[in-house]
Backbone and ligand atoms as CSV (ligand in chain L), in Angstrom:
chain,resi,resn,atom,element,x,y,z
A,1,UNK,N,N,0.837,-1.202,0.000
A,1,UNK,CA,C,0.000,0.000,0.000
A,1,UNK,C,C,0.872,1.252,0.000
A,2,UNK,N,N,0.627,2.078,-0.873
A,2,UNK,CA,C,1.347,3.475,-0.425
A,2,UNK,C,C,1.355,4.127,0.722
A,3,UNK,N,N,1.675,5.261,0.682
A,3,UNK,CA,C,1.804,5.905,1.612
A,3,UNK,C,C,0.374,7.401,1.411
A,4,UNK,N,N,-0.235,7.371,2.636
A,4,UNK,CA,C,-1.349,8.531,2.275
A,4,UNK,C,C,-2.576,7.330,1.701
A,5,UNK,N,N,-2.565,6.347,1.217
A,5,UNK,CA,C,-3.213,5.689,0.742
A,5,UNK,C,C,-4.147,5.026,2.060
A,6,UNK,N,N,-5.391,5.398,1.800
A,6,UNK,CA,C,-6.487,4.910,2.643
A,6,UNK,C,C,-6.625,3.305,2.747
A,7,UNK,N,N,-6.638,2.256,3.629
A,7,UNK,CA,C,-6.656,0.982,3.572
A,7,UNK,C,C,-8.638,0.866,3.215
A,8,UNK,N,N,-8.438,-0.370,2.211
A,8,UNK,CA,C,-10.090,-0.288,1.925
A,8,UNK,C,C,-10.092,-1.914,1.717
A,9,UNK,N,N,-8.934,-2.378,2.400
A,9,UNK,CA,C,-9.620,-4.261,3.297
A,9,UNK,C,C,-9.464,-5.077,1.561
A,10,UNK,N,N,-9.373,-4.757,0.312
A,10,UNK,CA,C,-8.989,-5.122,-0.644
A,10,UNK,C,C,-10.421,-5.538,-1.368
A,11,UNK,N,N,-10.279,-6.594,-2.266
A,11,UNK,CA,C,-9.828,-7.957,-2.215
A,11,UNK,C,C,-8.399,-8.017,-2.638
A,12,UNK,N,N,-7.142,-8.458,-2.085
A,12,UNK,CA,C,-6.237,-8.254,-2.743
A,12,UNK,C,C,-5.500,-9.430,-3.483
A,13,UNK,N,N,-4.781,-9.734,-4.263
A,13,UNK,CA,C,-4.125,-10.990,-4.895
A,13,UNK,C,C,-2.744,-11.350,-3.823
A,14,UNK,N,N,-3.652,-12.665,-3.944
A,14,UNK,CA,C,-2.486,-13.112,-2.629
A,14,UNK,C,C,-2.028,-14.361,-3.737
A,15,UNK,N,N,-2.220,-15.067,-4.195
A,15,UNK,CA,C,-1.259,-15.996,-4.764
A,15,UNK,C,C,-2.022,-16.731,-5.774
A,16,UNK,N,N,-1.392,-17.469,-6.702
A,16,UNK,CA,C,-1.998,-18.474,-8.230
A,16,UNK,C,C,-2.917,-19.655,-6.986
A,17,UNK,N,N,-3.229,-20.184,-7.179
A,17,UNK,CA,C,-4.380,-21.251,-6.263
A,17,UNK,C,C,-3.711,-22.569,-6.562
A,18,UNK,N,N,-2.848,-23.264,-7.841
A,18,UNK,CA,C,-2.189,-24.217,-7.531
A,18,UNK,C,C,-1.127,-23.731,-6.654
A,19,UNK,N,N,-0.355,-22.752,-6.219
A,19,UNK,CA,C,0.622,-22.638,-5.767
A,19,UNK,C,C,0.066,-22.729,-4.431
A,20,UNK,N,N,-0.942,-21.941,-4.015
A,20,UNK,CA,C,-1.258,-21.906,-2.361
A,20,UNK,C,C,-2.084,-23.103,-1.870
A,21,UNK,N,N,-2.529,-23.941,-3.024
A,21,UNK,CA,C,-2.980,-25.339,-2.624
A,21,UNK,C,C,-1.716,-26.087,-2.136
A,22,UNK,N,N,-1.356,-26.309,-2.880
A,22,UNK,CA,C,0.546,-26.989,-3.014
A,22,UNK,C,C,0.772,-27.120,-1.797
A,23,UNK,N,N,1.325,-25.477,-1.240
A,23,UNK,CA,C,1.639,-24.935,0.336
A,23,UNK,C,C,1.034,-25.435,1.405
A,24,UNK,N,N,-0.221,-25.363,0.519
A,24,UNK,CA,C,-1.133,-25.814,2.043
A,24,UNK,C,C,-1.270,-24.379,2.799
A,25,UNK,N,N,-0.437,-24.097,4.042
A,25,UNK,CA,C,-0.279,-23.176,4.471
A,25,UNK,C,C,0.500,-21.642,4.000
A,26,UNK,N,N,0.052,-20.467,3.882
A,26,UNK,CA,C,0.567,-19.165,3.077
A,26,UNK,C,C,0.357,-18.215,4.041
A,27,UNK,N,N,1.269,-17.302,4.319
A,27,UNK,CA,C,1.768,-16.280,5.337
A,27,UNK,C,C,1.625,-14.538,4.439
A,28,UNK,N,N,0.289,-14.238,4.989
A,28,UNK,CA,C,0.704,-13.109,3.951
A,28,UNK,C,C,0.308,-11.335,4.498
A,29,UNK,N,N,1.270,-10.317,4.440
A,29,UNK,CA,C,0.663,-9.609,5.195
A,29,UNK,C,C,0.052,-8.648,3.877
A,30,UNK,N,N,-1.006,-7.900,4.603
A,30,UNK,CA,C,-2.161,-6.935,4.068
A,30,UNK,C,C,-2.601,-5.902,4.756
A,31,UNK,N,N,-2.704,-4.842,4.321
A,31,UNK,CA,C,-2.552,-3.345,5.282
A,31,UNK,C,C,-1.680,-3.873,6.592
A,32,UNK,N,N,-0.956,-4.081,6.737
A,32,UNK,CA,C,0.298,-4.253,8.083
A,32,UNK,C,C,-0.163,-5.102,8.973
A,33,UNK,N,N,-1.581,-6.160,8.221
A,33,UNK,CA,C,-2.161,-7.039,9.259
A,33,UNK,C,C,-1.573,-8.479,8.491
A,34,UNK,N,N,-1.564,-9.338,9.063
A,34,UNK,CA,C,-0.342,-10.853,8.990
A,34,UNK,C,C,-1.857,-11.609,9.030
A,35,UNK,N,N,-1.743,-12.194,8.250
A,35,UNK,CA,C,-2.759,-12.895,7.553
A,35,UNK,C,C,-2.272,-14.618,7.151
A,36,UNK,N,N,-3.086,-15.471,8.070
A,36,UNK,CA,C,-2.692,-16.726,7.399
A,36,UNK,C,C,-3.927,-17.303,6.616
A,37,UNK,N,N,-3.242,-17.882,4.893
A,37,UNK,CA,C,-4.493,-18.522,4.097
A,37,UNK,C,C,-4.168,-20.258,4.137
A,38,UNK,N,N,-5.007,-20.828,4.403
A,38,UNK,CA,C,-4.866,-22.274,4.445
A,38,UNK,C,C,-5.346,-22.500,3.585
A,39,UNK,N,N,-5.324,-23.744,3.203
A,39,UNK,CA,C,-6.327,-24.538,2.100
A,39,UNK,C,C,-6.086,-26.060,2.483
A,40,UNK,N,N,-7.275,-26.027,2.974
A,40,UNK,CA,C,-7.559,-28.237,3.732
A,40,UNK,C,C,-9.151,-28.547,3.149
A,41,UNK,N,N,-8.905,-29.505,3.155
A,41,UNK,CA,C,-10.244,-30.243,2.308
A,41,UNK,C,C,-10.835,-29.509,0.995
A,42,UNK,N,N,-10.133,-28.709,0.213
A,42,UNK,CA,C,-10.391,-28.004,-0.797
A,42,UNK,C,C,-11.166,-27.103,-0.701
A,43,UNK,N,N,-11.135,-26.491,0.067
A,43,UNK,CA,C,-11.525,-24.931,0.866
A,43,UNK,C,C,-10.478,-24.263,1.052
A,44,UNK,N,N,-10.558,-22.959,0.673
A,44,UNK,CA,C,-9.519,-22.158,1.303
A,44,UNK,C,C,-10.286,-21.104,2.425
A,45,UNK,N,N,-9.170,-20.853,3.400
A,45,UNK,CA,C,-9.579,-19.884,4.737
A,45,UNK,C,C,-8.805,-18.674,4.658
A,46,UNK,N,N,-9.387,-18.029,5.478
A,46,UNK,CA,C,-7.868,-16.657,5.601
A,46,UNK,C,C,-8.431,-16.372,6.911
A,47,UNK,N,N,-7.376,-16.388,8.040
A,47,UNK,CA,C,-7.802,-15.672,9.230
A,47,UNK,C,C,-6.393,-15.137,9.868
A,48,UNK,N,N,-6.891,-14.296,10.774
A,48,UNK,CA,C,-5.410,-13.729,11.416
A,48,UNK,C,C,-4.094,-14.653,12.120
A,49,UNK,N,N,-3.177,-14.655,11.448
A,49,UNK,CA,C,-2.100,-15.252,12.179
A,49,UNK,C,C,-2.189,-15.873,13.404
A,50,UNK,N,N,-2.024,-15.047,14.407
A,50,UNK,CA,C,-2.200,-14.762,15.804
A,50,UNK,C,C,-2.908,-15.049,16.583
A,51,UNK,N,N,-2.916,-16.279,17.005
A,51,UNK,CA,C,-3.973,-16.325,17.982
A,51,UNK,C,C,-4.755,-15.305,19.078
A,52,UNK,N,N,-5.801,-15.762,19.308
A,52,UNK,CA,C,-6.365,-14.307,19.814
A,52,UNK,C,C,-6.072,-14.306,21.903
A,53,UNK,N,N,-5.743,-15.398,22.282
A,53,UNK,CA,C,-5.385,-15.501,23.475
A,53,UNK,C,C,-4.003,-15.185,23.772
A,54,UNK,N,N,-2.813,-15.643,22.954
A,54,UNK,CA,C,-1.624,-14.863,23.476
A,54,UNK,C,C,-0.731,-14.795,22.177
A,55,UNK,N,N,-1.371,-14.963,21.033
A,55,UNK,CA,C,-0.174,-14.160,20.095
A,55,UNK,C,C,0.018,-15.953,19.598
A,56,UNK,N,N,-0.464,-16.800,20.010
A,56,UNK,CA,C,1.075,-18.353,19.400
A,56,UNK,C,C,0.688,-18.061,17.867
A,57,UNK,N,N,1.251,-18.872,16.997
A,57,UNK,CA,C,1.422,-18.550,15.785
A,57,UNK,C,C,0.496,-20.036,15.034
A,58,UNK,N,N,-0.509,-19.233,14.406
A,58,UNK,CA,C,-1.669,-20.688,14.648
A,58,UNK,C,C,-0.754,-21.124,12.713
A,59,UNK,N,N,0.102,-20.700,12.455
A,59,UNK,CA,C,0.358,-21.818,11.620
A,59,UNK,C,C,1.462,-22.877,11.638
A,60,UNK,N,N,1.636,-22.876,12.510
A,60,UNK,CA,C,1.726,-24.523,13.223
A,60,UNK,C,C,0.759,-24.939,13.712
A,61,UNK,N,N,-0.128,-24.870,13.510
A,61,UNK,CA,C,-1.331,-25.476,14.203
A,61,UNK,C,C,-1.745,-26.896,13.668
A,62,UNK,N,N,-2.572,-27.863,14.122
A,62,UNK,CA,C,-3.023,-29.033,13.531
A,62,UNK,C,C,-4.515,-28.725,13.393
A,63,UNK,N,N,-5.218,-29.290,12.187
A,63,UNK,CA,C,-5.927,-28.524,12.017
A,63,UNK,C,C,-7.383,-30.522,12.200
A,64,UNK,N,N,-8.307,-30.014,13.179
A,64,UNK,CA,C,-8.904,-31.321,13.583
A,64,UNK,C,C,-10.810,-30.781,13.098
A,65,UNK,N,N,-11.246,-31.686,13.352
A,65,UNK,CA,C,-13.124,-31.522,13.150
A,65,UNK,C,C,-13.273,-31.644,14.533
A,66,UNK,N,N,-13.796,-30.926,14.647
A,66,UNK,CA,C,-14.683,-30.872,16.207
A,66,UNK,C,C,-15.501,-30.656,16.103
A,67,UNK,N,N,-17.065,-31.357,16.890
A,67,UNK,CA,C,-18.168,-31.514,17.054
A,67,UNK,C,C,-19.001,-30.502,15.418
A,68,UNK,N,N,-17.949,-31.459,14.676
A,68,UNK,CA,C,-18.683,-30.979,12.967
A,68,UNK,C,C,-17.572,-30.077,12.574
A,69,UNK,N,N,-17.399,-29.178,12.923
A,69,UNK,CA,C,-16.500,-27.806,12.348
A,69,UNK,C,C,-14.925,-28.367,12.517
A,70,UNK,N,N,-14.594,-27.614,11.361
A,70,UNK,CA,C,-12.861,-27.709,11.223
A,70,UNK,C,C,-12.150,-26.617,12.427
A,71,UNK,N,N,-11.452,-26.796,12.986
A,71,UNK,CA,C,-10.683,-25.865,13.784
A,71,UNK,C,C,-9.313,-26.034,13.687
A,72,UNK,N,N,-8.769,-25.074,13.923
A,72,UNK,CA,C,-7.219,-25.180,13.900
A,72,UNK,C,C,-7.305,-24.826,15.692
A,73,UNK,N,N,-6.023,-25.936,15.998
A,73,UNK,CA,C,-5.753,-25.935,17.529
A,73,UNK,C,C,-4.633,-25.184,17.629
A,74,UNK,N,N,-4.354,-23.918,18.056
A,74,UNK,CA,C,-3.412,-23.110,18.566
A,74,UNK,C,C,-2.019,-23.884,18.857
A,75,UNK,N,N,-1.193,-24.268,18.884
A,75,UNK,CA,C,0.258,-24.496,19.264
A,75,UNK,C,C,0.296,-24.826,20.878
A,76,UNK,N,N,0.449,-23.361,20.625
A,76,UNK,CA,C,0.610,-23.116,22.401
A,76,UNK,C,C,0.330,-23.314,23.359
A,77,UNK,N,N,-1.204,-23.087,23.427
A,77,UNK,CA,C,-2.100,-23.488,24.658
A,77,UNK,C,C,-3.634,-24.371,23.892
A,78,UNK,N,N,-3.132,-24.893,22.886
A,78,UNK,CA,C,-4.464,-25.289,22.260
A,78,UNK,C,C,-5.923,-24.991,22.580
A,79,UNK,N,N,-5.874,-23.627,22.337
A,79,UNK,CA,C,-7.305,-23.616,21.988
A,79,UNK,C,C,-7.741,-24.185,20.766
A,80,UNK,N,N,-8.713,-24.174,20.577
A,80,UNK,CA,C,-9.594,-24.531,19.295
A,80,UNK,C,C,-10.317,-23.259,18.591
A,81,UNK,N,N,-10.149,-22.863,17.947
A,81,UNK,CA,C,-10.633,-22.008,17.136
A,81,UNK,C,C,-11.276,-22.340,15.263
A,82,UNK,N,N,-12.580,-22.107,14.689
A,82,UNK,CA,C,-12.947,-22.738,14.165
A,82,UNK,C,C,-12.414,-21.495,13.000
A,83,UNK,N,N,-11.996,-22.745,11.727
A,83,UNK,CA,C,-11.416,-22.150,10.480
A,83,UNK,C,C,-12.571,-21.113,9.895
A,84,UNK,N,N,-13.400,-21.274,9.168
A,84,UNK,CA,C,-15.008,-20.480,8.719
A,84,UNK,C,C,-14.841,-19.073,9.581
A,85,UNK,N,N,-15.308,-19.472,10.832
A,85,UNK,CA,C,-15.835,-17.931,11.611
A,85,UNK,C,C,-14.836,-17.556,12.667
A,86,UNK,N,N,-14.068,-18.257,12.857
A,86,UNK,CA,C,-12.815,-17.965,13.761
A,86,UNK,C,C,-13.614,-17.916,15.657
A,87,UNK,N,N,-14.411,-18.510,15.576
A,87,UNK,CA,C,-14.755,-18.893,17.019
A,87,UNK,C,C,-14.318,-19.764,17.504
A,88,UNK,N,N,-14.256,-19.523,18.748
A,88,UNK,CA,C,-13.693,-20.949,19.593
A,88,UNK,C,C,-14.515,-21.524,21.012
A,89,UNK,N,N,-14.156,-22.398,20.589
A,89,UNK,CA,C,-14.564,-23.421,21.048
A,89,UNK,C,C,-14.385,-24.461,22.025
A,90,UNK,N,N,-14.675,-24.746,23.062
A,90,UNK,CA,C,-13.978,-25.924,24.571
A,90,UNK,C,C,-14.931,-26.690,25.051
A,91,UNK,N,N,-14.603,-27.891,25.477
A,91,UNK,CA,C,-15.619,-28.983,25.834
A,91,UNK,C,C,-15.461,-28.808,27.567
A,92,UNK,N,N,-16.552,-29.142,27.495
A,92,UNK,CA,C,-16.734,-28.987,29.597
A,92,UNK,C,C,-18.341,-29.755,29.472
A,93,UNK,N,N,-17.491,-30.052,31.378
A,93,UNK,CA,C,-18.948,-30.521,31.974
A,93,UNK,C,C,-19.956,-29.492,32.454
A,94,UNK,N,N,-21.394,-29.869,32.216
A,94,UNK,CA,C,-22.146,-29.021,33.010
A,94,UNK,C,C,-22.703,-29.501,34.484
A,95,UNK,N,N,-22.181,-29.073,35.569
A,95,UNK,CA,C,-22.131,-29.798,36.973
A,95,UNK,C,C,-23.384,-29.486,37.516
A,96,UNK,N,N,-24.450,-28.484,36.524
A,96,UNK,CA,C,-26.221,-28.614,37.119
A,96,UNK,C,C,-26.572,-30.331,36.477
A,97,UNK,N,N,-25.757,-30.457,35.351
A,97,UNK,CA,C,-26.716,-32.037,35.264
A,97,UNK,C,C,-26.298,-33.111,35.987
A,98,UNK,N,N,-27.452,-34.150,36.191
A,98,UNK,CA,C,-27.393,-35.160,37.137
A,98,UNK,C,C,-25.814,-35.843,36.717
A,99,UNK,N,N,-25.764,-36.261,35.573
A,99,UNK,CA,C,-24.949,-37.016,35.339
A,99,UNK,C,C,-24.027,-36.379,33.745
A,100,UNK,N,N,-23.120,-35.379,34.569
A,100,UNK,CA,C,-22.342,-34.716,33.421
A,100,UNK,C,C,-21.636,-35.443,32.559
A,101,UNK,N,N,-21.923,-34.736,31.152
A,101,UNK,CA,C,-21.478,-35.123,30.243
A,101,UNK,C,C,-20.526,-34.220,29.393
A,102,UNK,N,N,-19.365,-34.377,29.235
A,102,UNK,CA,C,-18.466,-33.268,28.536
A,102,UNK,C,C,-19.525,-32.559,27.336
A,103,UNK,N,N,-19.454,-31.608,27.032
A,103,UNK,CA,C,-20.098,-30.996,25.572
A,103,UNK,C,C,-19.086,-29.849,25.270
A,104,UNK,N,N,-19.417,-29.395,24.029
A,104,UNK,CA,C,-19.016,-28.500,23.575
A,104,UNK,C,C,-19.448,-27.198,23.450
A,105,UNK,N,N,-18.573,-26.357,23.741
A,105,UNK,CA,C,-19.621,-24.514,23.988
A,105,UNK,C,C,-18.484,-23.616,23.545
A,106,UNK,N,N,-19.083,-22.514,23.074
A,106,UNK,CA,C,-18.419,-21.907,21.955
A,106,UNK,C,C,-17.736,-20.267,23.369
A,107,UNK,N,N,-17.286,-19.533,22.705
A,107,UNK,CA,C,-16.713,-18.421,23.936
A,107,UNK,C,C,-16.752,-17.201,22.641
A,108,UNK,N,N,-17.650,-17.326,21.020
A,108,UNK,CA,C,-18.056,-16.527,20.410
A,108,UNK,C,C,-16.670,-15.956,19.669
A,109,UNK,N,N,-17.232,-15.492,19.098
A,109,UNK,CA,C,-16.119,-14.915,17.345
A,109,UNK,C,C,-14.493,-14.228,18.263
A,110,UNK,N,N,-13.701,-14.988,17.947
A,110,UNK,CA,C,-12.402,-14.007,18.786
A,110,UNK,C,C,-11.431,-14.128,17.549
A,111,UNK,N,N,-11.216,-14.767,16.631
A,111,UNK,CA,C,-10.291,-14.607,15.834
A,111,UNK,C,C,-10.610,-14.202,14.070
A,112,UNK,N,N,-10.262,-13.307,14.103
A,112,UNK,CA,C,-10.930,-12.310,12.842
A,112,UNK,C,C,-10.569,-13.368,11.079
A,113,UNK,N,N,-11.602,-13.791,11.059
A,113,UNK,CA,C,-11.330,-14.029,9.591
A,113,UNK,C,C,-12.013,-13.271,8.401
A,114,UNK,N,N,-11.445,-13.569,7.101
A,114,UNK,CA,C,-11.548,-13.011,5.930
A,114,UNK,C,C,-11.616,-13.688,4.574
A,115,UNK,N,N,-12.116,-13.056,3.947
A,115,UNK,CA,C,-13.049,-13.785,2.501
A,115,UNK,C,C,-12.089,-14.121,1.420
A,116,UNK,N,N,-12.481,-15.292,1.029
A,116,UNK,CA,C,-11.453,-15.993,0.140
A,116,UNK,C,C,-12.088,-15.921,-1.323
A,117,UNK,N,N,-11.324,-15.363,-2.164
A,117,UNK,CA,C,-12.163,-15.869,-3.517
A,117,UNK,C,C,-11.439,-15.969,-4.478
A,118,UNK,N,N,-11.847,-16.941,-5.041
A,118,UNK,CA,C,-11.035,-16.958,-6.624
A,118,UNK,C,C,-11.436,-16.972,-8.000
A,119,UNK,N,N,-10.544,-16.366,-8.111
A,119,UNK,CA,C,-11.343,-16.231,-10.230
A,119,UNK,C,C,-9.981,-16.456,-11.103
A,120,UNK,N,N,-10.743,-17.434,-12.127
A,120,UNK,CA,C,-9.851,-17.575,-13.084
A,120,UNK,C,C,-8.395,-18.380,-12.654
A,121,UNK,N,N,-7.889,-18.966,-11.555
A,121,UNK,CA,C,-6.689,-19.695,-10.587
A,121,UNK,C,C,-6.243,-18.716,-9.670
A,122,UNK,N,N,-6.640,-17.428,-9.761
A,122,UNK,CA,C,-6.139,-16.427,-9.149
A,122,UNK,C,C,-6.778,-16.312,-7.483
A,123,UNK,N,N,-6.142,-15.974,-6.597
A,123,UNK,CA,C,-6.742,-16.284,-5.406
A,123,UNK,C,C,-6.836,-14.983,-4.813
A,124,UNK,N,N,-8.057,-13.771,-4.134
A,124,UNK,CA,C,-7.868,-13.037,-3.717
A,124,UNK,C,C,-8.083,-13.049,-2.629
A,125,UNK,N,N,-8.061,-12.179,-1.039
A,125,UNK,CA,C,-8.187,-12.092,0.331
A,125,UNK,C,C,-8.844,-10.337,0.425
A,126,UNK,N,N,-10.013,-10.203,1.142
A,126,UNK,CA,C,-11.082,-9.232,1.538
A,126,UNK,C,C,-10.578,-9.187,2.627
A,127,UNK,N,N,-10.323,-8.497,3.418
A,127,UNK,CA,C,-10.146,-8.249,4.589
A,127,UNK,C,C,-11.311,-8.079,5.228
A,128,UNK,N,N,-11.766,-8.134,6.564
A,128,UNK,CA,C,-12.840,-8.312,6.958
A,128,UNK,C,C,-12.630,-7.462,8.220
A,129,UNK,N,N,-13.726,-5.766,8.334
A,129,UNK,CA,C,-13.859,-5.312,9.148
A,129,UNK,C,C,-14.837,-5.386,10.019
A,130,UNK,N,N,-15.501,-6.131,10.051
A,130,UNK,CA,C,-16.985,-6.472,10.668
A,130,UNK,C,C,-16.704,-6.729,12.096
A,131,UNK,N,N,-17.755,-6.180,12.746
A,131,UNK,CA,C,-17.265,-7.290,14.006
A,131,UNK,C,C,-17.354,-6.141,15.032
A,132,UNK,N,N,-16.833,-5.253,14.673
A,132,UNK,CA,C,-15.904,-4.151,15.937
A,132,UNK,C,C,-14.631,-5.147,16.151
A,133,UNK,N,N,-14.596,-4.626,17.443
A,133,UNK,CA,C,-12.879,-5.107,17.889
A,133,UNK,C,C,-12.607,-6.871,18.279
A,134,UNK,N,N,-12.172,-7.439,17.621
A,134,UNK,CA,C,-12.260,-8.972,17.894
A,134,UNK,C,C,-11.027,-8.948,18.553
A,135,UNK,N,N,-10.149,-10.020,19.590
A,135,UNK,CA,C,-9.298,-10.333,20.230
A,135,UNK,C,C,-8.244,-10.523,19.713
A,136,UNK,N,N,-8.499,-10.941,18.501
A,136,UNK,CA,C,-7.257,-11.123,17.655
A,136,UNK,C,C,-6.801,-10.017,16.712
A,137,UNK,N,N,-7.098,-8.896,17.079
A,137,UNK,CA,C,-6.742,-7.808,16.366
A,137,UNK,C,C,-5.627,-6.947,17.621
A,138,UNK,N,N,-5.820,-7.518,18.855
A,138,UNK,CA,C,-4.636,-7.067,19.650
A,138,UNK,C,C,-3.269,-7.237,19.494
A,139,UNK,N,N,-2.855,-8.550,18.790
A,139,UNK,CA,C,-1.589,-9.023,18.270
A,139,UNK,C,C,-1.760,-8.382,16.707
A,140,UNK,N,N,-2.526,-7.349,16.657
A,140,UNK,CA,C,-1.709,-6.857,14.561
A,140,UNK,C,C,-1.070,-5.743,15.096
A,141,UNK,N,N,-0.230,-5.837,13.908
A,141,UNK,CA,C,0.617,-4.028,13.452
A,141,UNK,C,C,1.554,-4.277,14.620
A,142,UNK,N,N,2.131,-3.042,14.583
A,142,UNK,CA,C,3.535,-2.920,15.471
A,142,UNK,C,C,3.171,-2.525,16.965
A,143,UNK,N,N,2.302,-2.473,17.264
A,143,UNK,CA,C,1.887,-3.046,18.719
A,143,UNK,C,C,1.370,-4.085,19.100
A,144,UNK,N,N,1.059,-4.948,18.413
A,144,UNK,CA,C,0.621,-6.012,18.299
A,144,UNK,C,C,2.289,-7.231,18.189
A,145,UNK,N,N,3.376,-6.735,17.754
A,145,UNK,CA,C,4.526,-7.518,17.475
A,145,UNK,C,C,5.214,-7.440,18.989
A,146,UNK,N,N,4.906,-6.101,19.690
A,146,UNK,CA,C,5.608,-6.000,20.661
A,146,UNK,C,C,5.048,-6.938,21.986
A,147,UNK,N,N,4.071,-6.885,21.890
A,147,UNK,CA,C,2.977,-7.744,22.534
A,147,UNK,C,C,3.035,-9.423,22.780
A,148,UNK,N,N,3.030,-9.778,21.223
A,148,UNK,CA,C,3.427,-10.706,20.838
A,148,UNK,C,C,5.137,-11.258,21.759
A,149,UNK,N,N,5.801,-10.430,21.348
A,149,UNK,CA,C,7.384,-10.376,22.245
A,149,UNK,C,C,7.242,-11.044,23.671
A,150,UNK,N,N,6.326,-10.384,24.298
A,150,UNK,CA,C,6.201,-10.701,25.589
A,150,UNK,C,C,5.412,-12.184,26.018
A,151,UNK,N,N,4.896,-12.186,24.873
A,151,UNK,CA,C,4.435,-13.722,25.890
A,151,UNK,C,C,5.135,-15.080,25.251
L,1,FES,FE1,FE,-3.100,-19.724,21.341
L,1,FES,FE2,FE,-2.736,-19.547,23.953
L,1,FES,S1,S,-1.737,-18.462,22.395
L,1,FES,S2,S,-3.973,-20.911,22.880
């Protein structure tokens, strides 16, 4: 992006689609935000790098189905966070029922994802401002690196 140049979230060209299939995993930054695009089960994702709890770097992540949804499990402290909407997700007992049973319950949208599209092999990334402030927008940009540093 230039300089003076207003950020307007794109769609921008992030890579040919055999190449970022290939990869699997693609590291890409966009207005000064670090952007990871996956592509598993012939879907592609784009969500923020960074996990939204302490910065780990969700591409090392293993990426599993949980109770239906794909999630990538954080590194670090494995959370679960779901690829699509970037919510996450933890199994617990509920100790009002007679006889608890682990389930699954969501803790709502914390890791900012963004729109994938392609035309023609070409693969573009929308940035996605929706939301207001999601958790994972604390680890972008250069306060977000310093941040990152610390944990
Ligand atoms: Fe991702 Fe803690 S940094 S689970």
């Amino acid at each position: 992006m230039e300089e003076n140049e207003q950020p307007t979230g794109g769609p921008y060209f992030v890579g040919k689609k055999d190449e970022l299939i290939e990869a699997k995993r693609s590291f890409r930054t966009l207005e000064d935000r670090d952007i990871l695009i996956i592509h598993h089960q012939g879907v592609f994702y784009a969500l923020d790098s960074y996990c939204y709890h302490a910065g780990g770097l969700l591409q090392n992540g293993d990426i599993e189905e949980l109770n239906g949804r794909l999630c990538i499990i954080c590194p670090k402290h494995k959370y679960k966070i779901t690829l699509a909407e970037g919510e996450s997700l933890y199994k617990a007992n509920d100790p009002q029922e007679p006889q608890p049973v682990p389930r699954w319950y969501s803790k709502g949208m914390k890791q900012r994802t963004h729109t994938v599209t392609e035309i023609n092999g070409e693969v573009f990334v929308k940035l996605s401002k929706d939301q207001g402030w999601l958790e994972s927008d604390f680890f972008q940009g250069e306060k977000g690196k310093l941040e990152r540093a610390k944990v």
